[in-house]
C-alpha positions as CSV (number, residue, x, y, z in Angstrom):
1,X,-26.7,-57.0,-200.9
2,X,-26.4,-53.5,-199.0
3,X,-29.2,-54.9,-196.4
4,X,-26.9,-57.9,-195.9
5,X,-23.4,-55.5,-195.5
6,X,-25.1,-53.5,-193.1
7,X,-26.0,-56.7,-190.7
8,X,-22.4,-57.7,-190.9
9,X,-21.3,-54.1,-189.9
10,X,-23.9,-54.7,-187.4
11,X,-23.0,-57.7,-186.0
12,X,-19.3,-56.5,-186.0
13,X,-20.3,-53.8,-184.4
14,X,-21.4,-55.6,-181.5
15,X,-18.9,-58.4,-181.4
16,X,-16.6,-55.6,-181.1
17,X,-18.3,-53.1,-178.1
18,X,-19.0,-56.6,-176.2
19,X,-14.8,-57.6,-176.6
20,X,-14.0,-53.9,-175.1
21,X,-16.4,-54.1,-172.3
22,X,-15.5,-57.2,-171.1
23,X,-11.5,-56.1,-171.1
24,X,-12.5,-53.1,-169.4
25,X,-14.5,-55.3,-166.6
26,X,-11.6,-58.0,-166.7
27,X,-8.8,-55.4,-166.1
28,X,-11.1,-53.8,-163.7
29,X,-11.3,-57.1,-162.0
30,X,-7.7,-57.3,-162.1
31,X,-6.5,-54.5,-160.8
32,X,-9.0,-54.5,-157.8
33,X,-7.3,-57.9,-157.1
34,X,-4.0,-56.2,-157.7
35,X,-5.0,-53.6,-154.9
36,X,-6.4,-55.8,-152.6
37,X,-3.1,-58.0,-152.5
38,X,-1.1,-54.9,-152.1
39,X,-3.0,-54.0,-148.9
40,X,-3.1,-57.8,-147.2
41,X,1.1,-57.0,-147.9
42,X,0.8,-54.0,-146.5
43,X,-1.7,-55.9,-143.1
44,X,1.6,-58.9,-143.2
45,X,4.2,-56.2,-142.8
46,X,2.0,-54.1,-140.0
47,X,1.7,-57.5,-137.9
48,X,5.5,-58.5,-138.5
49,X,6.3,-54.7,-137.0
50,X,4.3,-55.4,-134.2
51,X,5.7,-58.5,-133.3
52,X,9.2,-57.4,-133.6
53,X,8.4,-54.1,-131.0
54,X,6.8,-56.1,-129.0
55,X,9.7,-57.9,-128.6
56,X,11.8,-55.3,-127.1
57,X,11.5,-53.2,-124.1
58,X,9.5,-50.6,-125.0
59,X,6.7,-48.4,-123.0
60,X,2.9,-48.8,-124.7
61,X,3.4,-45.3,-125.9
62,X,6.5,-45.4,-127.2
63,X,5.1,-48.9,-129.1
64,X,2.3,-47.0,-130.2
65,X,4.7,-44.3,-131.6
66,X,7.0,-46.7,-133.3
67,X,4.3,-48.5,-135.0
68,X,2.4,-45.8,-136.3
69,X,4.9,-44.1,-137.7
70,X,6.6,-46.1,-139.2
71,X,4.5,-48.7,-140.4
72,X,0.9,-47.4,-140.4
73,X,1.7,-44.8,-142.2
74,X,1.4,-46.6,-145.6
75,X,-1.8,-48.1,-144.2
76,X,-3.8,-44.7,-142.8
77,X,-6.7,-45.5,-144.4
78,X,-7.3,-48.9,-143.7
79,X,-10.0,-49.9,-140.8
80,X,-8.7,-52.8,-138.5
81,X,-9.7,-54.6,-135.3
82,X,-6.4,-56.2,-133.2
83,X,-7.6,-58.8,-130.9
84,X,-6.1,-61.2,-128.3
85,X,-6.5,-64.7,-127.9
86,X,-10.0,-64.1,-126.1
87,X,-11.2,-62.1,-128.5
88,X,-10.7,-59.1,-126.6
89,X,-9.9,-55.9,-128.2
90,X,-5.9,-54.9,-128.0
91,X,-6.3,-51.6,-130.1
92,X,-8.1,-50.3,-133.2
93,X,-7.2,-48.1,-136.0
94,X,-9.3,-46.2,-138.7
95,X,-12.9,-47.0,-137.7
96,X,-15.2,-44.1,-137.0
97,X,-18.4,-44.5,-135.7
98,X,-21.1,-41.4,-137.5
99,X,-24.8,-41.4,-136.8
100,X,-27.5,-39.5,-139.0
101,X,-29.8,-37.7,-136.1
102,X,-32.2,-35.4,-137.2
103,X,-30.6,-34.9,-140.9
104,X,-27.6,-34.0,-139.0
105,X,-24.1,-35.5,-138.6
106,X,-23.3,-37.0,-134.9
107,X,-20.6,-38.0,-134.3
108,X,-20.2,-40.4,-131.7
109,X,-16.9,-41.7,-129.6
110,X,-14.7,-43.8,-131.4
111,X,-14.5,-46.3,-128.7
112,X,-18.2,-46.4,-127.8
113,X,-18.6,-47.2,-131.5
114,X,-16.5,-50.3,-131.6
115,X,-17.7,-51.8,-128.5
116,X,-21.5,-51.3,-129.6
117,X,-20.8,-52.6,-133.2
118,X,-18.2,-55.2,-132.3
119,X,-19.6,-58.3,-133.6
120,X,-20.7,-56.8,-136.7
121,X,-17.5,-55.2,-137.9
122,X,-16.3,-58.3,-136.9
123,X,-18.3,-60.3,-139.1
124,X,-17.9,-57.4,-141.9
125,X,-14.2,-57.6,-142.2
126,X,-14.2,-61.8,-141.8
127,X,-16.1,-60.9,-145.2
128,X,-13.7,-59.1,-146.7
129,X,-10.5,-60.2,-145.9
130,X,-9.1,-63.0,-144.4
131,X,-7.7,-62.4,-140.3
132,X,-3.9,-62.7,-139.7
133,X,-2.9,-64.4,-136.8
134,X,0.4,-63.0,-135.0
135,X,2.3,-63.6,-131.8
136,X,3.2,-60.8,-129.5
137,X,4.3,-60.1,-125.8
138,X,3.7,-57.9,-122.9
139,X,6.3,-55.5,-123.2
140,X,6.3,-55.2,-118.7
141,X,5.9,-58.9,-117.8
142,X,7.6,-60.7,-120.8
143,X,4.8,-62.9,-121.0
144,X,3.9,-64.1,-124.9
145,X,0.6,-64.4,-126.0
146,X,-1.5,-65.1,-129.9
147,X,-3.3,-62.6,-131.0
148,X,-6.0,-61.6,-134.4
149,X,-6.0,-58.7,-137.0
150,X,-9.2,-58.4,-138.5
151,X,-9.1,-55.9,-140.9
152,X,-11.3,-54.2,-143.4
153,X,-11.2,-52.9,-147.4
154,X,-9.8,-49.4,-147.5
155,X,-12.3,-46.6,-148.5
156,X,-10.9,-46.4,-152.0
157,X,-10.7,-50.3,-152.4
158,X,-14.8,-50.0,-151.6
159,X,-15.3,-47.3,-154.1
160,X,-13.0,-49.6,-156.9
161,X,-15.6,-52.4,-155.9
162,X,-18.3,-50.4,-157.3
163,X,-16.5,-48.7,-160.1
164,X,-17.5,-52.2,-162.7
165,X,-20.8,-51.6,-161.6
166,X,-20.9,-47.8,-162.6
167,X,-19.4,-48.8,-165.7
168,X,-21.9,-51.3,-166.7
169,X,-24.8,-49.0,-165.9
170,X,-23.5,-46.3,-167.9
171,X,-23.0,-48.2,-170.8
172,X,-25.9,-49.6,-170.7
173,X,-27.4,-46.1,-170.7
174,X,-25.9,-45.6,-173.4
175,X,-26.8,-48.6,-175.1
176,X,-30.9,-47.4,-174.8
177,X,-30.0,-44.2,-176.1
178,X,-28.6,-45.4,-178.7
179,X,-31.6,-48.1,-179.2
180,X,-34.0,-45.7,-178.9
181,X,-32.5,-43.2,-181.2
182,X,-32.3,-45.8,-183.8
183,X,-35.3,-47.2,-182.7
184,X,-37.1,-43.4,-183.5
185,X,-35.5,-43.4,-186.9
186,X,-36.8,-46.6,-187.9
187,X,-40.3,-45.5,-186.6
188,X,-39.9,-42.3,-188.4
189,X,-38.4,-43.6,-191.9
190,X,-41.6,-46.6,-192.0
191,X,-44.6,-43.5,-191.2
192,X,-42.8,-41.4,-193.7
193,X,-43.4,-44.4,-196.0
194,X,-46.5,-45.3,-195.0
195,X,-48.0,-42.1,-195.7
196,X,-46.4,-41.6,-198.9
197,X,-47.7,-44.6,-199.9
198,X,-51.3,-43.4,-199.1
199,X,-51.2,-40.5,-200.2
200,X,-49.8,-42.1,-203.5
201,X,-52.9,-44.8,-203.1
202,X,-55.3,-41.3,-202.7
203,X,-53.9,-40.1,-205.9
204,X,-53.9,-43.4,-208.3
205,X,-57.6,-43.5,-207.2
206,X,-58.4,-40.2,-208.0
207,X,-58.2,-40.6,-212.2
208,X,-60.5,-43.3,-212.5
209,X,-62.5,-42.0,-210.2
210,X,-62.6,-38.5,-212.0
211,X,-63.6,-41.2,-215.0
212,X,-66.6,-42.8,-213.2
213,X,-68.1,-39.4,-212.1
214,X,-67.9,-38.6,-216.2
215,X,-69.2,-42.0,-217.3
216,X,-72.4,-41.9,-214.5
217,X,-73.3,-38.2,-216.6
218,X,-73.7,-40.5,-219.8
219,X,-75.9,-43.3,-218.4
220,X,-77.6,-40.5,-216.8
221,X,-78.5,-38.4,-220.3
222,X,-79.0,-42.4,-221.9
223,X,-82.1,-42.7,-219.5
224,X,-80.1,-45.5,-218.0
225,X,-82.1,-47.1,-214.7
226,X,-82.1,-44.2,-212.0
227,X,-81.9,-47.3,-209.6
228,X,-78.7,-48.4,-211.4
229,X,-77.0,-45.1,-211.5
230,X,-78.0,-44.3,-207.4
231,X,-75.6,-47.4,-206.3
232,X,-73.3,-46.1,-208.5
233,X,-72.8,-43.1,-207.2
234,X,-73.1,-44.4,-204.0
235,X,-70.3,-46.7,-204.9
236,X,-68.5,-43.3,-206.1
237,X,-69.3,-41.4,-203.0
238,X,-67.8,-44.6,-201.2
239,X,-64.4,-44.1,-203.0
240,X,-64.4,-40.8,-202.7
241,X,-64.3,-41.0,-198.9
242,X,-62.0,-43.4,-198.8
243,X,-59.6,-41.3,-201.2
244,X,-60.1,-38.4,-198.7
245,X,-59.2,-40.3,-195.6
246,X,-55.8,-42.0,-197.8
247,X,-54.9,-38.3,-198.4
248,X,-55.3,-37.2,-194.8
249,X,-52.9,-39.4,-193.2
250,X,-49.5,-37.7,-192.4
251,X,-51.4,-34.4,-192.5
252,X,-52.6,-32.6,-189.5
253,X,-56.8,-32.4,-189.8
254,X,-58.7,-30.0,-189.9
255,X,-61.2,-30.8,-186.5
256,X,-64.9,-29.3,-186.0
257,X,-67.2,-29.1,-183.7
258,X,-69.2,-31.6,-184.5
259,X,-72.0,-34.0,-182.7
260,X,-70.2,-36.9,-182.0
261,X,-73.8,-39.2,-181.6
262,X,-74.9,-37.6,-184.8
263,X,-71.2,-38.8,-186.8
264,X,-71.5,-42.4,-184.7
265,X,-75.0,-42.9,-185.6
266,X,-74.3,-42.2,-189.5
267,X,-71.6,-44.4,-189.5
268,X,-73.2,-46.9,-187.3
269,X,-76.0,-46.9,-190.4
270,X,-73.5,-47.3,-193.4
271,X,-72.4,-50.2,-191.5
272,X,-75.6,-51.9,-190.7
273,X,-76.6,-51.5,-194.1
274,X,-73.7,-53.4,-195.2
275,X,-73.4,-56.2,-193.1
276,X,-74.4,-59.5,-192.6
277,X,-78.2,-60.3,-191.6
278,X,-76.5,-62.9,-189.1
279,X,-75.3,-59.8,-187.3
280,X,-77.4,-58.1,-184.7
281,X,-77.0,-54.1,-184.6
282,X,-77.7,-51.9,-181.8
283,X,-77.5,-48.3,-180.7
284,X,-77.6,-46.3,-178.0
285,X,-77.2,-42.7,-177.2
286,X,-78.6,-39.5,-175.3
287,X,-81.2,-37.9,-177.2
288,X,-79.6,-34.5,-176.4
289,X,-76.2,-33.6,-179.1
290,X,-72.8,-34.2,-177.5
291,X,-69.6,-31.8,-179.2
292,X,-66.6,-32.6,-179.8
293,X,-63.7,-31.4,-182.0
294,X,-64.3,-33.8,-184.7
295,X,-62.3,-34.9,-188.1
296,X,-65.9,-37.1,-189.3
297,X,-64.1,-38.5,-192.6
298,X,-61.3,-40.3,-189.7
299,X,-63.5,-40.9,-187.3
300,X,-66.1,-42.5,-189.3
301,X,-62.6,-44.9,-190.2
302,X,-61.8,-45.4,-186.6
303,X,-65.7,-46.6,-186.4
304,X,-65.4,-48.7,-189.2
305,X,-62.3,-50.6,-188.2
306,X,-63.7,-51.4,-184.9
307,X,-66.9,-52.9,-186.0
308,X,-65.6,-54.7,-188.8
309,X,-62.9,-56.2,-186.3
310,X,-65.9,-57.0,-183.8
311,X,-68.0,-59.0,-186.9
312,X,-64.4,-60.7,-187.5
313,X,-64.0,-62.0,-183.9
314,X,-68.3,-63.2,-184.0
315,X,-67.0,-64.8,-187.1
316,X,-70.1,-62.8,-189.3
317,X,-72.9,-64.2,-186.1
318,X,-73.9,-62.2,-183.5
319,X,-74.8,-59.6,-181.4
320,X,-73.1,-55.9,-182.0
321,X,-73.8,-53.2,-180.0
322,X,-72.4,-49.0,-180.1
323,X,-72.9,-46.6,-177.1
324,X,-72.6,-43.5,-176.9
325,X,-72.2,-42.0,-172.8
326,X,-70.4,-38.9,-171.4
327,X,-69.3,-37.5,-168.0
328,X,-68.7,-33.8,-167.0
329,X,-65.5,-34.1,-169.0
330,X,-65.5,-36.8,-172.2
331,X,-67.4,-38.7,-174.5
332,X,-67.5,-42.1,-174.2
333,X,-68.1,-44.4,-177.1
334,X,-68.0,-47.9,-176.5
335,X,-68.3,-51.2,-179.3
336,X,-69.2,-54.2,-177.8
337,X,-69.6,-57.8,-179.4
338,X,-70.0,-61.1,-178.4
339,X,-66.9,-62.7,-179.9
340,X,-63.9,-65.0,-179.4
341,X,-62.5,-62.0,-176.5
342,X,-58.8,-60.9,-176.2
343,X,-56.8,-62.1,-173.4
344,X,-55.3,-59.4,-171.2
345,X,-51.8,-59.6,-171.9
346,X,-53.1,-58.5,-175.6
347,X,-55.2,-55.6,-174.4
348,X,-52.4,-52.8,-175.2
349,X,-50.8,-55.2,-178.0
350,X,-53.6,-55.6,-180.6
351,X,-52.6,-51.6,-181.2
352,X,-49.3,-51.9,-182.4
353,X,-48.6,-51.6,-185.8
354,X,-48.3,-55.2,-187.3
355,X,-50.1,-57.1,-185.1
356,X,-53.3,-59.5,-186.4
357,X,-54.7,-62.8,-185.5
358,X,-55.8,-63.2,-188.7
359,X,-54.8,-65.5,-191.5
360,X,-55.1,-62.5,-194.0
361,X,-54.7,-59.1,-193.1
362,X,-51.7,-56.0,-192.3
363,X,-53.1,-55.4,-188.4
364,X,-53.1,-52.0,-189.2
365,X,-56.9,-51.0,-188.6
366,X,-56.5,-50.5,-184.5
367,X,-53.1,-49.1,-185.0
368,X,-54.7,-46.8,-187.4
369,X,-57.7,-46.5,-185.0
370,X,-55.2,-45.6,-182.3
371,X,-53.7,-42.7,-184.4
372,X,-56.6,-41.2,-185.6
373,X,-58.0,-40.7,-181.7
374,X,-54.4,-40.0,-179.7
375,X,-52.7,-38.4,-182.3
376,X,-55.2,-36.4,-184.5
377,X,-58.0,-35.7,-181.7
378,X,-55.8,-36.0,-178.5
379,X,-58.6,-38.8,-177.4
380,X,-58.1,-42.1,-176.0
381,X,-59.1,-45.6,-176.9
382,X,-58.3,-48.8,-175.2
383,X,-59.6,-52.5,-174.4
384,X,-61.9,-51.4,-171.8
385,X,-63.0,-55.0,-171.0
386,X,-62.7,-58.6,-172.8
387,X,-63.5,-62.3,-171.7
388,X,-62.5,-65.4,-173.6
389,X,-65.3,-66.6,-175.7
390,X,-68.2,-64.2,-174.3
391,X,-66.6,-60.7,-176.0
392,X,-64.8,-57.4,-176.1
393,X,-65.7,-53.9,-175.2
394,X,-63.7,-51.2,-177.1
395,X,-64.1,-47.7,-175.7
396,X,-63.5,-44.4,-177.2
397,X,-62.9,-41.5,-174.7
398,X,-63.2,-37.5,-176.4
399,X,-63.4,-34.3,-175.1
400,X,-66.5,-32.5,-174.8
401,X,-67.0,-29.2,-175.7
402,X,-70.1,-27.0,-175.0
């Protein structure tokens, strides 16, 4: 019942931030819309001025004066092209014309600017805002003629253009944060569990196993079968690796210099030993030792996982091969079989916690795998190479040490 509450609070949650965002971006929308309308007002009443001066007797400067004071004033910021009939260009207002030479500010002539750019601005501002046609005449001859404003967004209605944009962005910034934070958590609160739980599996196994150690003295002293009482202590020898590896995990191991073709080779033979005839074992290595910093109980795991996953995908028939190589640097150990492959997109995927293509199974053994060489040894391990239905190379990288 709390899981459930907590999906609804969830779910609210989200309902609600994606209500506010979209009234934020609506009003946004709005009052860019608002602005814009208030500065085609502001374009009407320049052009009405205009024609009105132009009416009367005045000198070009004194027009010039007139207008700019008393109209452009409330438009200063504006850009706008004024053209005649011809397309030619009456005057201009507000466009500056800045070059970047060198990492260095130029700035050019006004005029030189607006000639050389003419057609673009031209086109720029058709984009923007819709030209105003106005009448006007010459203020010498008398003589009437049509004229065009073309005219531009204001500075600040181009940075209000881009303000829903910014806003998006930074809330979805925030958004990833806050997935990842509670992505983390979750991450953090299932390993915490995990590794109680196998520490808790460590110690349940420990009694009876304590038990069985007792019980193999007695057949022992009852002249029992020496035979019998070998695989059982085998078996016990088994268990008592496998508690030790349960009990390790959460736990930072304790790593020794170790031959790493020595630790392969004995795991490689437990293995064998216990597989099917069907499958065909091989192993190569240097005759020389290779070190590494070693945890053998978790690396004998990590071996383990990957062979058993190799006689899983030759469905118990085939041919399974470990290698052992270095460079100046590592250690490579590669596991190679001849089974069903893995197709690329899977390479990184099969090593995520979860993931199987089995009917039965937890797919943790590679995520395990994964842990025990990135996290514990600081190695790496990876799909080195994999073709459908001819087989999969897994590869093992470690430091070497002299």
């Amino acid at each position: 019942m709390l899981t459930k509450n907590q999906n609804i609070l969830r779910w609210i949650i989200v309902l609600s931030s994606f209500i506010i965002i979209s009234l934020i971006l609506w009003n946004t929308y709005d009052f860019f819309q608002h602005f814009k309308a208030e500065e085609r007002a502001k374009m009407e009443k320049w052009i009405f001025a205009y024609e009105e001066f132009s009416k009367n007797i005045f000198t070009d400067n004194e027009l010039n004066i007139v207008a700019e004071y008393i109209v452009v004033d409330s438009t200063v910021t504006t850009p706008m092209l004024l053209l005649d009939s011809d397309k030619k260009i009456i005057s201009y207002r507000n466009i500056n014309g800045k070059d970047n030479v060198n990492d260095t500010i130029k700035i050019k002539s006004d005029s030189v600017f607006v000639a050389k750019n003419f057609e673009r601005l031209l086109t720029k501002f058709e984009n923007e805002n819709t030209p105003l046609q106005f009448n006007f005449a010459d203020s010498s001859s008398g003589t009437e003629y049509s004229g065009t404003l073309y005219y531009g967004n204001s500075p600040l209605l181009n940075k209000l253009k881009y303000y829903p944009l910014a806003l998006v962005l930074i809330i979805i910034l925030f958004a990833a944060v806050a997935y990842f934070f509670y992505r983390s958590t979750k991450v953090a609160a299932q390993n915490k569990l995990w590794t109680g739980m196998a520490k808790e599996t460590a110690h349940q196994i420990g009694t009876p196993l304590s038990s069985l150690v007792g019980w193999t003295e007695i057949l022992r002293s009852e002249q029992v079968n020496s035979e019998y009482i070998l695989e059982i202590e085998k078996d016990i020898n088994r268990l008592q690796t496998i508690t030790d590896r349960f009990s390790k995990i959460g736990s930072v191991p304790t790593l020794d210099k170790v031959d790493v073709i020595l630790a392969t080779q004995d795991a490689y033979d437990y293995l064998k030993a216990r597989s099917s005839k069907l499958v065909e074992f091989e192993f190569e290595a240097p005759e020389n030792p290779l070190y590494v910093n070693l945890n053998t109980q978790l690396y004998s795991w990590t071996i383990e996982n990957l062979v058993k996953n190799a006689i899983d995908a030759m469905k118990g028939k085939g041919q399974l091969k470990i290698s052992v190589t270095h460079s100046d640097k590592n250690v490579y150990v590669q596991v190679t079989d001849t089974g069903k492959g893995i197709p690329k997109a899977r390479f990184k995927k099969i090593f995520e916690p979860g993931f199987t293509s089995k009917k039965r199974g937890w797919g943790l053994g590679l995520s395990l795998s994964r842990r025990i060489i990135e996290d514990y040894h600081q190695g790496k391990i990876k799909v080195l190479n994999s073709e459908l239905n001819k087989g999969t190379t897994i590869q093992i990288s470690l430091k070497l040490i002299a």
